[in-house]
C-alpha positions in Angstrom: 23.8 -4.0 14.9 24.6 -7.6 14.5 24.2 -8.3 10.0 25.3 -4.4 9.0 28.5 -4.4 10.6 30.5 -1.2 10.8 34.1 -1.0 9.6 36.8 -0.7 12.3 37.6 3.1 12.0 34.5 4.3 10.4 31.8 6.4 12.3 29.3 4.7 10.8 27.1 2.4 8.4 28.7 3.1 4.5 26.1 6.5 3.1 24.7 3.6 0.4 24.2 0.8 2.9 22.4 3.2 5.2 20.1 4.6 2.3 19.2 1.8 1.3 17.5 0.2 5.0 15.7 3.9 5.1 14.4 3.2 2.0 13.3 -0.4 3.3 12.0 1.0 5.7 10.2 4.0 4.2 8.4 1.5 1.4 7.5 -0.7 4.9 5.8 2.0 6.7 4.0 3.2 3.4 2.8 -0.2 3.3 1.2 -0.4 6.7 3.9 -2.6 7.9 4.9 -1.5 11.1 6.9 -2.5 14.5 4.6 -5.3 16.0 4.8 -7.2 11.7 8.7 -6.9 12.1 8.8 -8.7 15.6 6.4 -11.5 14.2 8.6 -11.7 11.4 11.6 -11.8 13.4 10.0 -15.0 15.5 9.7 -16.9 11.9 12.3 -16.2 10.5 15.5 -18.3 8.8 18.1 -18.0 11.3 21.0 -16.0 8.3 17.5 -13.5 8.2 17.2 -13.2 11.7 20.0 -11.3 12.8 19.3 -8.7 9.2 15.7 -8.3 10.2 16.5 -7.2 14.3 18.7 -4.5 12.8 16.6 -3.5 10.1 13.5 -3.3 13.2 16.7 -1.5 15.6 16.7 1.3 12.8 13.2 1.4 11.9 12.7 1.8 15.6 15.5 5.0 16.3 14.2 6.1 13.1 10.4 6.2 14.9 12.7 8.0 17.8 14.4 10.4 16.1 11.0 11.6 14.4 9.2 11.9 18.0 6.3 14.1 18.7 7.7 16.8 17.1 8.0 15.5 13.3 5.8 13.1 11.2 6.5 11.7 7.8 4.1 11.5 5.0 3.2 7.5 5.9 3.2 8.9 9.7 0.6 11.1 8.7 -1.8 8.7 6.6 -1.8 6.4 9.6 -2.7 9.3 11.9 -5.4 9.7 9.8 -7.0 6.7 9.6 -6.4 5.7 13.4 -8.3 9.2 14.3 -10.8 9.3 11.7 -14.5 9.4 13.2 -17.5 8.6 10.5 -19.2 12.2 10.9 -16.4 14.9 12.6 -14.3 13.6 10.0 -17.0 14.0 7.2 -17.5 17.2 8.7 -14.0 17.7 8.1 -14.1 16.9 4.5 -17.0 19.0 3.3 -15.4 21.9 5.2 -12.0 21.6 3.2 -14.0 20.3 0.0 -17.0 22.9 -0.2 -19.7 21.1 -2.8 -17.8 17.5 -3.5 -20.5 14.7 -3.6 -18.0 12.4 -6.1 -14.6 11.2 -5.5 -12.9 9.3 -8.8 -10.3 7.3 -8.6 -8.6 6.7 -11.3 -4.7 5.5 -12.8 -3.7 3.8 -9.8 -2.6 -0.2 -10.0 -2.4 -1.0 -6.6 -3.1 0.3 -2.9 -1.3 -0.1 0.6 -3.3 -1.1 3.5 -3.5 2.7 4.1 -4.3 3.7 1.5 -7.3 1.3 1.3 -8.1 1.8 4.9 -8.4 6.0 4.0 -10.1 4.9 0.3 -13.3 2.7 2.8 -13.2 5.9 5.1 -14.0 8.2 2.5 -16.4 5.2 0.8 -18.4 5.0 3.7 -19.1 8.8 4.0 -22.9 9.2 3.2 -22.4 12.6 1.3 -19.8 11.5 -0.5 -20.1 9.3 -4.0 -17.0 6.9 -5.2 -16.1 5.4 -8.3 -12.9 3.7 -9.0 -11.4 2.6 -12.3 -9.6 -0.5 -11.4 -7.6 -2.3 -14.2 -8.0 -5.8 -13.7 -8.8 -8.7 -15.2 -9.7 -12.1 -13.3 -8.6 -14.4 -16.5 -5.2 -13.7 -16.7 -3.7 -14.3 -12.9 0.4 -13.7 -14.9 0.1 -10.0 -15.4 -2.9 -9.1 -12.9 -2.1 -11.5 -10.0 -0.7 -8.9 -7.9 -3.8 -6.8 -7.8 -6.1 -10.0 -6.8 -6.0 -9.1 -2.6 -6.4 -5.2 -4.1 -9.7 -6.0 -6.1 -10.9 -8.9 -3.5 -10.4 -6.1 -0.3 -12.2 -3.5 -2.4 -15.3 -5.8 -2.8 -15.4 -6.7 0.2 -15.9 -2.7 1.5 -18.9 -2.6 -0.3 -17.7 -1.8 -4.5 -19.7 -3.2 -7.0 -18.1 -4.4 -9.7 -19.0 -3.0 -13.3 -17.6 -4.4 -16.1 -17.2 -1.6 -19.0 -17.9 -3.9 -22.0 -17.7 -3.0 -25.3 -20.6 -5.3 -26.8 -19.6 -8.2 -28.6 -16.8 -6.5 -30.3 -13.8 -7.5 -27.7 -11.2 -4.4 -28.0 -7.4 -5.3 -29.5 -6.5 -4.0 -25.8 -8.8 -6.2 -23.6 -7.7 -9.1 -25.7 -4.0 -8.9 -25.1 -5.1 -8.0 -21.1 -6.9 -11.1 -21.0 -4.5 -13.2 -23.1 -0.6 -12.1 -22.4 1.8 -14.1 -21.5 -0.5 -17.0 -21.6 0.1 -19.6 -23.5 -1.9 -20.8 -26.4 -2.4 -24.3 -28.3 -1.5 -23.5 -32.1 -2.4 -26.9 -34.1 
């Protein structure tokens, strides 16, 4: 390791220190970010960053090591999935662990991984299988919702229509504070 230095006389990186990369690095491979992302990153990267990304890629890479072919981790195991998944054994799949669902509903969640979208346009696609998605999101106000604009464009592009719940005329106390907050407004 060349940025997490060990101590003279200790056996290893401090128990916080070392917590916190696996947690870096758990968050990165949840997010789809893996190996081949680091090293690109590495390349462009501010020489004071350079030497903290190797050894964060060093770790991440024993870390791949030490879980082998014996042992998978949960973000292990969603890209498995979606790098195996085959339109109609998978379906297959599906129905036989999900006897009689035609509709998957999503609903509650803010924000998807690559993953996680990559497995949400697997299941999309299956022809037996109906989605829906409540998606909280609103295109006018970019300061709260921002974060969720490559979410909702990458779910329009696989295919979701968008469907605007309205509520008439009448605009809601809560869509108007979604649409208006934290943006600023001309009193005179």
């Amino acid at each position: 390791l060349q940025y997490f230095r060990i101590r003279k006389g200790s056996r290893g990186l401090p128990h916080g220190t070392f917590q916190k990369i696996i947690n870096v690095i758990n968050h990165l491979r949840e997010r789809g970010i893996y190996g081949s992302s680091l090293y690109a990153e590495i390349t462009s990267a501010e020489p004071d960053e350079k030497a903290k990304l190797q050894d964060v890629l060093s770790i991440y890479e024993a870390y791949g090591r030490q879980l082998g072919e014996n042992y998978i981790d949960a973000a292990g195991i969603l890209k498995e999935v979606n790098l195996q998944w085959a339109s109609t054994a998978s379906a297959d799949i599906f129905h036989r662990h999900f006897k009689g669902c035609t509709t998957l509903f999503l609903s509650g969640f803010d924000e998807f991984s690559d993953p996680e979208l990559t497995m949400i346009h697997h299941l999309s696609n299956m022809k037996t299988l109906g989605t829906v998605m409540t998606f909280d999101y609103h295109l006018e106000n970019d300061d709260i919702f921002g974060h969720l604009k490559e979410n909702y464009q990458k779910l329009l592009a696989m295919g979701f229509d968008k469907m605007e719940t309205g509520l008439g005329e009448k605009v809601s106390f809560q869509e108007d504070i979604a649409k208006h907050l934290f943006h600023s407004r001309h009193v005179g």
